[in-house]
C-alpha positions in Angstrom: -3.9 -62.6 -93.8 -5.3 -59.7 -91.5 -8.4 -57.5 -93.0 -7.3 -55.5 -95.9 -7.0 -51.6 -95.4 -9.0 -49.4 -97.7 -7.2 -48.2 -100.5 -5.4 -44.5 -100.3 -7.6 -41.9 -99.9 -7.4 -39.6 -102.6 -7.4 -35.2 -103.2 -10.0 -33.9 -105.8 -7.5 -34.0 -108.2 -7.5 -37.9 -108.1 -4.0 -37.8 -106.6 -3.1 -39.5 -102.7 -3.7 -37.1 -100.4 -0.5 -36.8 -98.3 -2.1 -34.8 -95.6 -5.4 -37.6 -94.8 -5.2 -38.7 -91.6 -3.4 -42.0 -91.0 -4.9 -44.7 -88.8 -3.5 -47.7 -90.9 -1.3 -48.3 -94.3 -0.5 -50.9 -96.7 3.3 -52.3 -97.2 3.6 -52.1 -101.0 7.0 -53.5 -101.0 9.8 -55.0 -98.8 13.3 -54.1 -100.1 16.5 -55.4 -99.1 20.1 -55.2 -100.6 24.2 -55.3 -100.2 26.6 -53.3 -99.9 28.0 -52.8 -103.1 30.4 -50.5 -105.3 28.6 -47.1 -106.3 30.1 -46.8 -109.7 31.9 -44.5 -110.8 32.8 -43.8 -107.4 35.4 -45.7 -105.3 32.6 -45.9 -102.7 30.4 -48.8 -101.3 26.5 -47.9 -100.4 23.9 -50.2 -99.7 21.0 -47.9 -101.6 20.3 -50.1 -104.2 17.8 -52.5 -102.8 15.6 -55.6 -104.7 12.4 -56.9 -104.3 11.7 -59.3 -101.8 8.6 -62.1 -101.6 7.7 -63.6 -99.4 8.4 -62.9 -95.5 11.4 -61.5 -94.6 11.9 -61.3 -91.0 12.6 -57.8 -88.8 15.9 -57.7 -86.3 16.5 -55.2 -83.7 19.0 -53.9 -86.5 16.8 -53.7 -89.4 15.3 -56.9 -91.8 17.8 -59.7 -92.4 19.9 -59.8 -95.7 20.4 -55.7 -95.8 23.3 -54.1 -95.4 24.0 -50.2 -94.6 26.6 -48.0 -94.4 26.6 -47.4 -90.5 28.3 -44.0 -91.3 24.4 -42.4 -91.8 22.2 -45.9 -92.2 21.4 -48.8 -89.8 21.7 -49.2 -86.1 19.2 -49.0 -84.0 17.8 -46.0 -84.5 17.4 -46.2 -88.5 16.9 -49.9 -88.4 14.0 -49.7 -91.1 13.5 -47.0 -93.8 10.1 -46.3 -94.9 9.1 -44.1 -98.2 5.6 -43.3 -99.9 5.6 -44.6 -103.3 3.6 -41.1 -104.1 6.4 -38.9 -103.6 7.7 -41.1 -107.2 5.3 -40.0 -109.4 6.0 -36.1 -108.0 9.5 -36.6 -108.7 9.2 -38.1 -112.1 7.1 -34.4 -112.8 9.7 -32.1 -111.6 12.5 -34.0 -112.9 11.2 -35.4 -116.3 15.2 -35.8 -117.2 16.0 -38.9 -114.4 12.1 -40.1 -114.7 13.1 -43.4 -115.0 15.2 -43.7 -112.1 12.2 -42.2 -109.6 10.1 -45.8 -108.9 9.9 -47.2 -105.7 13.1 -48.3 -104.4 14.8 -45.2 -105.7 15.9 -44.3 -102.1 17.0 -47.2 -100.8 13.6 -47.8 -98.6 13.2 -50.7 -97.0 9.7 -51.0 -96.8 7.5 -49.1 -99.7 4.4 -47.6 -98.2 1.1 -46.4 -99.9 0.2 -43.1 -98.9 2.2 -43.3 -95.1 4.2 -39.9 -95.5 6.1 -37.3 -93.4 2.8 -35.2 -93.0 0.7 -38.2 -91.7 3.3 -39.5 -89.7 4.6 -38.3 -86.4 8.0 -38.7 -84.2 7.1 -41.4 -81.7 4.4 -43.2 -84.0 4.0 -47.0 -83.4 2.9 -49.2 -85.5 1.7 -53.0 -85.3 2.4 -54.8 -88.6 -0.6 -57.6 -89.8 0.0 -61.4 -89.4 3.2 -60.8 -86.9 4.4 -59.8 -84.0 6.6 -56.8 -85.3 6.0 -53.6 -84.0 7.9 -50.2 -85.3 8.3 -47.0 -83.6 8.9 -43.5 -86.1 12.8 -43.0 -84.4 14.0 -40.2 -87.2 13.7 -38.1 -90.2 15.6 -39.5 -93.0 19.2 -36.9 -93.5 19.5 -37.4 -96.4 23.5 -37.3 -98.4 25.1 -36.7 -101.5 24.2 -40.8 -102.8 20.9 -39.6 -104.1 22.7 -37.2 -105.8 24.3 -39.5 -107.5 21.9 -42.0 -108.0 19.3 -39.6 -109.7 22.0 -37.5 -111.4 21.2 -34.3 -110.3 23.5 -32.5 -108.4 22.0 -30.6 -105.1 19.2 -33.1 -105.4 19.5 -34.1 -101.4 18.8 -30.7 -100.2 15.9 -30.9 -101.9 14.3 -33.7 -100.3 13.9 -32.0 -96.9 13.2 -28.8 -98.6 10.0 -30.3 -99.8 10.0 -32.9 -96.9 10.0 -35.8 -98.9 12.9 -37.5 -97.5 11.0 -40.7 -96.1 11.8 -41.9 -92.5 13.3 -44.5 -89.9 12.1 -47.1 -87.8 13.1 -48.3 -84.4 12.1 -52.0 -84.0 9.9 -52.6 -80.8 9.3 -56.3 -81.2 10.9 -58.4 -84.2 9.0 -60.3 -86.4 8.4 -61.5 -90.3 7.1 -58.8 -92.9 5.8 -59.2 -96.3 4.2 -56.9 -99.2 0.2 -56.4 -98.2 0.9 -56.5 -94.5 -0.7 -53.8 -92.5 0.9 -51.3 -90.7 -2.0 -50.3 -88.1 -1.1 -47.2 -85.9 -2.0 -47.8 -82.1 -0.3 -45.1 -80.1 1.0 -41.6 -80.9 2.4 -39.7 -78.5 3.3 -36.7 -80.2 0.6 -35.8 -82.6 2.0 -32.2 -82.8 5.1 -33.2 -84.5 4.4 -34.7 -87.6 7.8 -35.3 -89.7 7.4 -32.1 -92.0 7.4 -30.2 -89.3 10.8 -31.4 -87.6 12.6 -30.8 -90.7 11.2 -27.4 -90.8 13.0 -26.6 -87.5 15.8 -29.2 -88.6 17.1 -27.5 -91.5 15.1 -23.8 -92.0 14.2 -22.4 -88.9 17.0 -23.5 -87.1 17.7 -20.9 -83.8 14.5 -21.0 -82.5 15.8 -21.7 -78.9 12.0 -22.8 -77.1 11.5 -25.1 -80.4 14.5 -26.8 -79.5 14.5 -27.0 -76.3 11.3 -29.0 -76.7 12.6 -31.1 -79.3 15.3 -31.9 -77.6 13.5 -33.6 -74.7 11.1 -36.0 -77.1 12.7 -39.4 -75.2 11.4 -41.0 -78.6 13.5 -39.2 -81.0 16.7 -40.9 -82.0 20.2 -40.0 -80.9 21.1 -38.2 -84.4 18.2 -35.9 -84.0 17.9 -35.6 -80.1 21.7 -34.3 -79.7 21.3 -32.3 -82.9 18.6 -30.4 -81.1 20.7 -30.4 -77.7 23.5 -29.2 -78.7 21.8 -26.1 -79.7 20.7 -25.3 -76.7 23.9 -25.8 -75.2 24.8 -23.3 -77.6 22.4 -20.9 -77.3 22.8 -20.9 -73.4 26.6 -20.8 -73.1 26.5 -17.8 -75.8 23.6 -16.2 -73.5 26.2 -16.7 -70.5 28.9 -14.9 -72.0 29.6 -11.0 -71.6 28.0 -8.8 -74.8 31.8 -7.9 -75.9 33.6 -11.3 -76.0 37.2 -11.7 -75.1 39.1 -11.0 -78.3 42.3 -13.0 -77.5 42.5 -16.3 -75.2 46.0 -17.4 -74.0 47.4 -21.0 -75.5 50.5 -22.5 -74.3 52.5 -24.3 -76.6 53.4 -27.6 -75.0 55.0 -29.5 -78.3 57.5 -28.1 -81.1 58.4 -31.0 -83.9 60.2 -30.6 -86.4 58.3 -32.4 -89.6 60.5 -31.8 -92.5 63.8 -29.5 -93.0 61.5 -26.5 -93.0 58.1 -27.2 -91.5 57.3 -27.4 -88.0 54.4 -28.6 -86.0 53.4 -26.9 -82.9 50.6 -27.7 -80.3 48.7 -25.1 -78.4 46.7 -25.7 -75.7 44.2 -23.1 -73.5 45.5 -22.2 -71.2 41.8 -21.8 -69.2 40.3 -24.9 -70.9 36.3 -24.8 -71.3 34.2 -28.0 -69.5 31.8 -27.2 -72.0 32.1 -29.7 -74.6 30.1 -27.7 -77.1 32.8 -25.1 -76.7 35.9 -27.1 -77.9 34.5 -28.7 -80.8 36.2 -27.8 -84.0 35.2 -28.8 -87.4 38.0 -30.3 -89.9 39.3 -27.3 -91.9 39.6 -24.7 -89.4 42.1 -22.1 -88.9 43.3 -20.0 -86.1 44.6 -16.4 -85.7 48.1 -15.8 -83.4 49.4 -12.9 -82.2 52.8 -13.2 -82.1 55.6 -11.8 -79.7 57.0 -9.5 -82.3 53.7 -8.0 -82.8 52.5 -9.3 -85.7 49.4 -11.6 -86.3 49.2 -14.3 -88.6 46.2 -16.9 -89.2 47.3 -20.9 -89.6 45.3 -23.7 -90.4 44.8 -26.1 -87.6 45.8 -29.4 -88.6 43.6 -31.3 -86.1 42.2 -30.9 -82.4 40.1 -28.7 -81.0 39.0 -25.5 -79.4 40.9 -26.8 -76.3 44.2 -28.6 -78.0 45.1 -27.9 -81.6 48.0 -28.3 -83.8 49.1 -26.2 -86.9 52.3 -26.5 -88.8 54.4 -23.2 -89.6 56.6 -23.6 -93.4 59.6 -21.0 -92.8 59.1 -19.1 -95.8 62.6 -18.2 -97.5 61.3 -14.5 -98.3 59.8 -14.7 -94.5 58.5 -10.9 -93.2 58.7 -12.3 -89.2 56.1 -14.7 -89.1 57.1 -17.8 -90.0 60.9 -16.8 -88.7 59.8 -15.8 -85.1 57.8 -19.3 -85.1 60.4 -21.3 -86.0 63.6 -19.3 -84.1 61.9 -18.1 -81.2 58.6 -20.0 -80.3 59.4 -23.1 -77.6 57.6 -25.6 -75.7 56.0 -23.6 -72.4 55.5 -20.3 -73.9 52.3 -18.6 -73.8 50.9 -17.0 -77.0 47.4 -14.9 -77.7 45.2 -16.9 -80.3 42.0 -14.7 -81.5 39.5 -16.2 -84.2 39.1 -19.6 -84.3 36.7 -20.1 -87.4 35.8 -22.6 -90.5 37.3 -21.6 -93.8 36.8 -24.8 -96.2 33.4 -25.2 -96.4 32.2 -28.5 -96.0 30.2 -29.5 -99.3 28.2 -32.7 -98.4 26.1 -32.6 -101.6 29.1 -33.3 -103.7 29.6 -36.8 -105.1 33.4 -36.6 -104.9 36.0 -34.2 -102.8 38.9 -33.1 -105.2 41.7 -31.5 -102.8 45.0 -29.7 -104.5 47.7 -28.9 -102.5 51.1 -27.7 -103.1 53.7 -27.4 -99.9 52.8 -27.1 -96.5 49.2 -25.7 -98.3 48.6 -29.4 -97.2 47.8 -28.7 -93.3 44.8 -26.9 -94.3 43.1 -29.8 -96.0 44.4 -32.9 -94.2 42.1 -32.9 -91.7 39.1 -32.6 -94.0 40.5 -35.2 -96.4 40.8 -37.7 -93.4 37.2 -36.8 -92.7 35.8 -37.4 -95.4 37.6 -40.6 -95.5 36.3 -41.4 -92.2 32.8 -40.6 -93.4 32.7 -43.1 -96.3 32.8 -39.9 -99.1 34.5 -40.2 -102.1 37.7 -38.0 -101.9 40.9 -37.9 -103.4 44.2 -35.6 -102.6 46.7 -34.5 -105.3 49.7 -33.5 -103.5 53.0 -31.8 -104.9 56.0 -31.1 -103.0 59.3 -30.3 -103.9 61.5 -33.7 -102.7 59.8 -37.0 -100.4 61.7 -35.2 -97.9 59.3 -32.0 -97.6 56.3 -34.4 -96.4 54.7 -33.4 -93.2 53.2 -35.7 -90.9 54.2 -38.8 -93.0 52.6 -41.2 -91.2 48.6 -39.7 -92.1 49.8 -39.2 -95.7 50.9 -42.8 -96.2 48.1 -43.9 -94.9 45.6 -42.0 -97.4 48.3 -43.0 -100.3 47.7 -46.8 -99.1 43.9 -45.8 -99.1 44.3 -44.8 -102.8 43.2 -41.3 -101.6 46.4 -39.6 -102.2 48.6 -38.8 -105.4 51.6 -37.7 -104.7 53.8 -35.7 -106.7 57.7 -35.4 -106.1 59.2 -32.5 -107.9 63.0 -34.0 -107.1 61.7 -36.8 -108.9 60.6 -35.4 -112.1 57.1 -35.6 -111.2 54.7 -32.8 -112.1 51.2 -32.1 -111.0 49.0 -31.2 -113.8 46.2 -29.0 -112.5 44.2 -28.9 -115.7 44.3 -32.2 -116.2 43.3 -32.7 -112.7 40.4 -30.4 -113.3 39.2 -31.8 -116.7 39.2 -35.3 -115.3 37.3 -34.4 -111.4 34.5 -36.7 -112.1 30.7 -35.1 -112.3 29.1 -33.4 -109.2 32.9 -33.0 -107.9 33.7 -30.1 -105.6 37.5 -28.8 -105.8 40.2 -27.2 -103.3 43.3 -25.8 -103.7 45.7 -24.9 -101.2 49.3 -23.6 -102.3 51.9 -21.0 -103.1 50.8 -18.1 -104.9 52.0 -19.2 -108.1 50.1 -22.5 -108.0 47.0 -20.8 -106.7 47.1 -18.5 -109.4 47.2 -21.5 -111.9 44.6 -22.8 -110.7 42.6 -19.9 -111.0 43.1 -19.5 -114.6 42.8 -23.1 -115.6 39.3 -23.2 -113.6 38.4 -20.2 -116.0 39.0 -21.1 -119.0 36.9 -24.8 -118.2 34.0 -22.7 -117.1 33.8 -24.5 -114.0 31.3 -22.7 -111.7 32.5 -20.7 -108.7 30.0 -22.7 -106.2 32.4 -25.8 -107.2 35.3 -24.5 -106.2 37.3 -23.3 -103.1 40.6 -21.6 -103.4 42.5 -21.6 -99.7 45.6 -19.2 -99.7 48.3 -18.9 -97.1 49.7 -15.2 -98.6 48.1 -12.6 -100.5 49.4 -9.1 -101.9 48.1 -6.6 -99.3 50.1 -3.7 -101.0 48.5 -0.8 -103.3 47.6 3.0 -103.6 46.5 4.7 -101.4 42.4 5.4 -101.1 39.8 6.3 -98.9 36.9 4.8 -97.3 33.3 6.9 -96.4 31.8 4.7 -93.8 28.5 5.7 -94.0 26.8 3.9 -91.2 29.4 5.3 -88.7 28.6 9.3 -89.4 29.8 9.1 -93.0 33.7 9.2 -91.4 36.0 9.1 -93.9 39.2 6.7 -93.3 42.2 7.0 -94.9 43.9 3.7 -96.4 47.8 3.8 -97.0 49.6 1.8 -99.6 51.1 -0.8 -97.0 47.5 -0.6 -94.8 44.8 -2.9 -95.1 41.4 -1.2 -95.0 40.5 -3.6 -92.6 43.3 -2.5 -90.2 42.4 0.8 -90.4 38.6 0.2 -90.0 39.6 -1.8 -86.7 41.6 1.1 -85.2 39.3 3.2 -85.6 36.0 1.3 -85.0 36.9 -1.9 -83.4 35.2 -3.6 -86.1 34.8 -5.2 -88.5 35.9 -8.9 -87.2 38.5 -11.4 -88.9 39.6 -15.1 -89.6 42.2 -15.6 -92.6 43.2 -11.8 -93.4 44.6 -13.4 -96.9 40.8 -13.2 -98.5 39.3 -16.9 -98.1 36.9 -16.4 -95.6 34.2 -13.7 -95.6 34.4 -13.0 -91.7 35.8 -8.9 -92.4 33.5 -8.8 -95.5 31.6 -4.9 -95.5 29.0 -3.6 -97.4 30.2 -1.9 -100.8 27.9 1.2 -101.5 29.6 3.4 -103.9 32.9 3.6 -105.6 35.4 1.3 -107.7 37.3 -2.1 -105.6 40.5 -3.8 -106.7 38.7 -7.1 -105.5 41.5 -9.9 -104.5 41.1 -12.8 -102.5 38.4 -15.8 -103.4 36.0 -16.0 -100.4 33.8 -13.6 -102.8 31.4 -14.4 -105.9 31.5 -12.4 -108.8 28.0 -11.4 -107.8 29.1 -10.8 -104.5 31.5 -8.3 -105.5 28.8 -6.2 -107.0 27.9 -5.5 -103.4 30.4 -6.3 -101.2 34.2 -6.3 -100.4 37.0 -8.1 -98.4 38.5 -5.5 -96.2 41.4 -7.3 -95.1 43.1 -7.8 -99.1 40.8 -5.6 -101.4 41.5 -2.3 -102.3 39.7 0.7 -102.7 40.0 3.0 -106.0 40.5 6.6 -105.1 37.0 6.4 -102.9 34.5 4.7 -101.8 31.6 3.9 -99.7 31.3 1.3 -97.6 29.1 -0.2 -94.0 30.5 -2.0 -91.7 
């Protein structure tokens, strides 16, 4: 063995002190494990690591006789994990309910360090280890997701970690070699001593559009793909949105270039831009999107986009029995090689990644708002699960992706011809802890749902409702708009406050215009609201109001 390091240099109050320099370290521990089941979940993860003696010997990919999932561990990149066993005892304080789960080895590390930490350490750091010829370079900050959650029970523990930048970090492997507890890890080059690890997550997850920071970030050769193309990608953002006219084009031509029929009375259609952006940045579309159309008879309608991107997506149009143009003129007068005006392409279902488990209702053609996410979270190794009720096996759309998830076990499916019936509080009672929920249907299901995730007191941050119709229809009432003048706009009983607001004032914007996004929300400052729509908190309400379904009571005050 290689001369012993002296031991961790301590604070006044007898504790490590994180923030000592760092020339050297000692290895406490060298952890390996398998993949294996992360009960309850139907999920594998290989956080749960033993104690190894003895050398164990460093690959390219990481020490031999460890597994990852290659979803967000392993590879090159985040061949090694590293944690200081400090952070434990810090834990066990702030969390005296799951102290016994916070000892080293808690998150998965590989190698347990004595007072090594994301203040000491630096992007770029290499390190020689004692007694072999292994040397590791820092490649990453550990990201970390919703399996420490799980494995400390507490949900919204991840976020945490970063938060207070004790999220350990990764290795890149330099040369290969054996490792053992009581090796030293001796630093011998650092080539960016201004970017210690706290301070990357600060501009990682906090201070996140500071355009020069990442710009510099985003050049650090030694920083590892997951971080470096985080970092670039903003700046292609920031640029291409700096490149654009102040007032951006409100609707983009798409050409529809396929019309399928799916079942008896949903149809798929594809629309592609006309003028298709080279900018990658600029297409890409996150699962759970939807997309505003104008259509030829002069209404507008917003669809979810059942996959693609900003360039090329699909939706799928139900023809409603009770239709009031939309889903008629789609269906009887749309066809392949017309040209239609698409406006807001946003995100409506939030993307939870703290969650242990995805539960996804759906009722209908409610489906093409969640299939995407369901097969994405799929992709990404999460937990998920999607209850699905339709009204015969012949009202399925897009068959092929649902039979695949019901092979998976990910789908439930629930044939009203059949005599099968979807119980939605059952469904509720039975989610599973840490579980986030979606629902996606006709009104009368959506308002089931409601009421059944009422009387469970489940909290609203647990829940997304995504509807396809709202009521729109009320008295009459007026609007002071007090940041434009104190103008007062008057609201008829078959307007929306928001239409009026944008005839007048060209503002404010919209997505969904059936209350499950907040992109018209305005600023409620005096007066009485008929709130609808479930993009809005209770608290939320206090303050605040969805212009395109919400209604005003006699008058009010709002800011736009």
């Amino acid at each position: 063995m290689g001369e012993q390091p002296p031991p961790p240099p301590l604070n006044p109050n007898g504790e490590v002190d994180l923030r000592a320099p760092l020339t050297s370290d000692t290895i406490l521990q060298v952890r390996t494990g398998r993949m294996a089941p992360l009960a309850p979940l139907k999920i594998k993860s290989g956080i749960n690591k033993t104690l190894r003696t003895g050398p164990v010997q460093i690959t390219r990919l990481g020490l031999e006789g460890d597994e990852q999932d290659p979803t967000f561990h392993g590879g090159v990149d985040k061949a090694v994990h590293g944690y200081c066993a400090a952070h434990y005892k810090s834990w066990q304080t702030e969390f005296p309910q799951s102290a016994d789960k916070f000892r080293p080895g808690g998150f998965g590390e590989n190698l347990v360090l004595g007072f090594m930490n994301e203040r000491n350490v630096c992007i770029g750091d290499i390190f020689e280890i004692s007694d072999s010829t292994a040397v590791l370079q820092v490649s990453l900050p550990r990201q970390p997701c919703f399996k420490l959650n799980h494995r400390f029970h507490l949900p919204s523990f991840a976020p945490l970690t970063y938060l207070t930048h004790r999220t350990g970090f990764y290795f890149r492997v330099l040369s290969p070699g054996p490792v053992t507890s009581g090796n030293t890890l001796t630093l011998t080059s650092r080539p960016h001593p201004n970017w210690t690890i706290e301070r990357i997550q600060h501009y990682l997850h906090q201070e996140t559009d500071n355009l020069a920071i990442n710009t510099e970030l985003s050049q650090i050769n030694e920083f590892g793909a997951e971080c470096k193309d985080n970092f670039s990608r903003r700046v292609l953002r920031a640029r291409a949105k700096a490149n654009k006219k102040t007032k951006r084009e409100k609707w983009v031509s798409y050409r529809v270039v396929e019309k399928e029929r799916q079942t008896g009375r949903i149809m798929a259609f594809v629309l592609e831009a006309v003028l298709r952006s080279n900018e990658e940045e600029e297409r890409e579309l996150n699962p759970g999107a939807h997309a505003k159309i104008k259509l030829g008879n002069g209404l507008v309608r917003a669809y979810s986009i059942v996959d693609g991107d900003r360039g090329r997506f699909q939706i799928a149009v139900a023809l409603e029995e009770n239709s009031r143009g939309g889903s008629r003129y789609m269906h009887r007068e749309v066809k392949v090689g017309d040209v239609l005006q698409v406006g807001a392409i946003t995100a409506a279902v939030p993307t939870v990644s703290a969650a242990s488990h995805h539960v996804f209702v759906a009722g209908g053609v409610g489906v093409t708002a969640f299939l995407a996410m369901v097969e994405f979270y799929k992709r990404i190794h999460y937990s998920v699960v999607l209850h699905y009720a339709v009204r015969s096996a012949e009202d399925v759309p897009f068959k092929d992706r649902i039979e695949e998830l019901k092979k998976e076990g990910q789908l439930i499916l629930y044939d009203k011809a059949a005599g099968q019936r979807m119980d939605i509080r059952q469904i509720i009672e039975n989610r599973g802890w840490n579980s986030q929920l979606y629902f996606c249907g006709p009104r009368r299901m959506m308002e089931q749902a409601e009421k059944e995730v009422k009387e469970l007191g489940v909290d609203q941050k647990e829940v997304h409702y995504e509807a396809f119709e709202a009521d729109l229809s009320g008295d009459p009432f007026e609007a002071v708009v007090a940041n434009k003048g104190g103008a007062v706009v008057k609201v008829g009983e078959d307007e929306t406050l928001l239409e009026v607001l944008q005839k007048q004032f060209d503002q404010p914007d919209s997505s969904c215009c059936v209350g499950n996004c907040k992109t018209c929300r305005v600023d409620l400052k005096a007066g009485r609201v008929d709130h609808r729509g479930t993009a809005l908190t209770d608290e939320e309400k206090v303050t605040s109001m969805l212009s395109c379904v919400s209604r005003g009571v006699g008058r009010i005050t709002i800011e736009i």
